[in-house]
N, C-alpha and C positions, 0 to 999 in steps of 0.2 A: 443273811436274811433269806428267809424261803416262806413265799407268801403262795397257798391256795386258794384260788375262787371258783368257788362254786355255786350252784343256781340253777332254778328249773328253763327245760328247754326254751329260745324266744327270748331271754331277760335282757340279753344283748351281752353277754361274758366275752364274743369273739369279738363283735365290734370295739367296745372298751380296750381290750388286750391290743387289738390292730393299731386304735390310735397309740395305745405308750408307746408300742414298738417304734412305730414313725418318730416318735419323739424324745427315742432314749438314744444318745449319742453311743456309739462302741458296741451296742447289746447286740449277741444273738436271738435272731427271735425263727419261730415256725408259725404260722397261722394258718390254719385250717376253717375251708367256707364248702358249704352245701353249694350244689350243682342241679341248674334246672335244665327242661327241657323248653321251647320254646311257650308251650302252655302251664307255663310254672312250676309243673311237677317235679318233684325230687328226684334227681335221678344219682346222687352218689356226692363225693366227697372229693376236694383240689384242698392241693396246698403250697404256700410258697414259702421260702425263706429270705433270711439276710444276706444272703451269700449267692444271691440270684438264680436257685433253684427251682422250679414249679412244675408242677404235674398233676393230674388224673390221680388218686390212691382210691379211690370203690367207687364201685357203681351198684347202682341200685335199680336191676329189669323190673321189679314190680315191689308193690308194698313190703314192708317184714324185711324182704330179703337185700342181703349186701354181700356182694363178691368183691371181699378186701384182697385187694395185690400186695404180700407181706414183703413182696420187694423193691415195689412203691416205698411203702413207709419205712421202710429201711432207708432209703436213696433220699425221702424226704425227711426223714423223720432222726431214725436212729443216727447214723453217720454222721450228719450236722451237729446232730446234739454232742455227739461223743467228743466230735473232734473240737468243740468250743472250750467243753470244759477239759481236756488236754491242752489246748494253748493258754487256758488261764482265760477267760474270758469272762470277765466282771459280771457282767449279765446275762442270766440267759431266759427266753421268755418263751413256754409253749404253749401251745394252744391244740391238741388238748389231750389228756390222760384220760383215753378213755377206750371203750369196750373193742372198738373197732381198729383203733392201734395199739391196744391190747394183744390183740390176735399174733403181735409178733414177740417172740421174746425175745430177742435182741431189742426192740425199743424197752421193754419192761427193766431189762438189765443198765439202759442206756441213762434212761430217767432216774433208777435207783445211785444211779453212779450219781446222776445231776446233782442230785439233792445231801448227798455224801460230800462235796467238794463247798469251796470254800467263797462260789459264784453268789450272787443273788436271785434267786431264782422265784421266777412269776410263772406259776403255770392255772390253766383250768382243768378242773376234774369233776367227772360225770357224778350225778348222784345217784343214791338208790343202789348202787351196785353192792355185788357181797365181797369185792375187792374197794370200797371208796374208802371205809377206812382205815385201810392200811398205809394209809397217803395224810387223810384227814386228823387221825388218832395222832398221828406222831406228836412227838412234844419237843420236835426241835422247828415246827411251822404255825406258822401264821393264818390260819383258815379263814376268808369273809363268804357273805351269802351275798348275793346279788340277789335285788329283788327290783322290781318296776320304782317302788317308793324310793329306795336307796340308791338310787342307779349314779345321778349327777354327783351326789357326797362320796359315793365309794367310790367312782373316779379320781376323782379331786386327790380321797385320800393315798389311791394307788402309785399318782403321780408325784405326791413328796413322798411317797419311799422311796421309789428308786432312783427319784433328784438327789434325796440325799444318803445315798449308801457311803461313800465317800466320810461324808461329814461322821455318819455313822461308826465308820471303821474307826477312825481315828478319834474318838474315844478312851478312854481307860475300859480293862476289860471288866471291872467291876461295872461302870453306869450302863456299859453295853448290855449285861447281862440284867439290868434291872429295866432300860428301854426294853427289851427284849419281851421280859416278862410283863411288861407295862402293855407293852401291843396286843398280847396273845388276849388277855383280859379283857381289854376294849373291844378286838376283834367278837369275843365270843358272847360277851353281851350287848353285842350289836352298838357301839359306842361310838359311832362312823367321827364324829365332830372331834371327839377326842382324840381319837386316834394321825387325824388330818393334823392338830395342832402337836401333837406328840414329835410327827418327824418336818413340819415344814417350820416350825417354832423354837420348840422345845432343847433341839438338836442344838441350833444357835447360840443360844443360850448357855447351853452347856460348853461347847465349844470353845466362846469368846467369854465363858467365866462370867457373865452377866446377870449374879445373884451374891448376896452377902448377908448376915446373920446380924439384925441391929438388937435387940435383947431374946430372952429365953422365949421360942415360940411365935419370933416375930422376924418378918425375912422380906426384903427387899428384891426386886427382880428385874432389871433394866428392859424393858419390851422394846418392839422394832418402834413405838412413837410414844412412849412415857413407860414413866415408872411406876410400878405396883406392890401392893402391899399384900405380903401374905403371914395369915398367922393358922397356927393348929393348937390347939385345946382342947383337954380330954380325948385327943383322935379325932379331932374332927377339924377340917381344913376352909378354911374360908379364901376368900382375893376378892379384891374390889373391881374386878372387871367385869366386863360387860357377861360373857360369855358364864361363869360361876356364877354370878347373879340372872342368867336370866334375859338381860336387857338388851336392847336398843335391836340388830338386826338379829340376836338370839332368843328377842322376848317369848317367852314361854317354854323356850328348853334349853335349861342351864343344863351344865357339864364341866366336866372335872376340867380345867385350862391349864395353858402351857408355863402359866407362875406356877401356879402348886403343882405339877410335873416336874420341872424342873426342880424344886426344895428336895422334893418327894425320893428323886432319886440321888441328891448329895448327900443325903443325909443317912449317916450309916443306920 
């Protein structure tokens, strides 16, 4: 699983990113935080890792300009990263792919290795760049946008991915490959609700076999507190829950739910 978040500067991508790290058991992570001077002013870039490394990597003497330490971000940056995804490390979380740890290519080569290996990998990446999507285009990732409105649900939803990578792996690699593509679609029309029920739901479901076929078009779905009804006719998918219909703490923005997710994807 290789999720990118992206987002205009301020949305808050590093802070989000800091809280999973604290909260992913095993994960590597790097986080990267601006630096002021006593009167607030920017004066450059720190970063620390999981592995209890921290430092200084640019400073910033005046507006515009940044004098990056390429051996900074090497020491913070590259190194860490490399040597996670060489021991196999389930998770790896950076913060951030961007212009200014760019400037090394040893990290450019480090990240391209990231995202090649077999980790789960959470990172944020700058926009606007004429390198963003070389990162963003791929079509083996995951891309969300952070925005102010979407801030609390795309959390939410970032925290059952990587809760359930696990659940994820162990899969068939057929439903994986349809979860897969299931995400990438939610992600990209902004489908935050769905995509949350996709892996903290859905996953279970699948997992503990908690769906069965009662006539042509009509499918039962054992949920964490009742059972639901899904049917599809002429392509078109219905469920009596709350969340499909609309109701109760979803009223007025129905979405596709983790019953008809789950049919969705047993279904050859």
């Amino acid at each position: 699983m290789k999720i990118l978040l992206t987002g205009a500067p301020g949305t808050g991508k590093t802070t989000i990113v800091a809280k999973l790290a604290a909260a992913t058991t095993g994960a590597f992570w790097v986080v990267s935080e601006r630096t002021f001077d006593q009167a607030g002013n920017k004066t450059g870039f720190q970063a620390r890792t999981s592995t209890g490394l921290s430092g200084i990597w640019d400073t910033r003497p005046e507006p515009g300009v940044h004098n990056t330490d390429i051996a900074a971000v090497d020491r913070l940056f590259t190194e860490p990263i490399t040597k996670a995804v060489t021991q196999g490390t389930a998770t790896i979380i950076i913060d951030e792919i961007g212009t200014l740890e760019r400037r090394s290519p040893d990290f450019i080569k480090a990240v391209d290795r990231a995202l090649a290996s077999d980790a789960t990998i959470l990172a944020t990446v700058t926009l606007g760049q004429d390198w963003t999507e070389s990162y963003t285009g791929r079509s083996d990732v995951i891309t969300l946008t952070l925005t102010p409105e979407n801030r609390d649900e795309l959390s939410g939803a970032l925290s059952a991915i990587l809760a359930s990578t696990r659940m994820y792996q162990s899969l068939p690699p057929t439903q994986q490959a349809k979860v897969y593509a299931m995400a990438r679609d939610y992600a990209a029309s902004g489908l935050i609700s769905s995509l949350r029920k996709l892996f903290q739901n859905t996953l279970i479901y699948l997992a503990e076999s908690r769906f069965q076929s009662d006539t042509a078009g009509l499918f039962t779905v054992r949920g964490l507190t009742r059972q639901h009804q899904v049917t599809v006719k002429d392509g078109v998918w219905t469920c009596d829950c709350d969340l499909a219909n609309g109701r109760g703490k979803f009223e007025g923005h129905p979405a596709e739910c983790s019953h008809v997710q789950t049919i969705k994807i047993t279904q050859a």
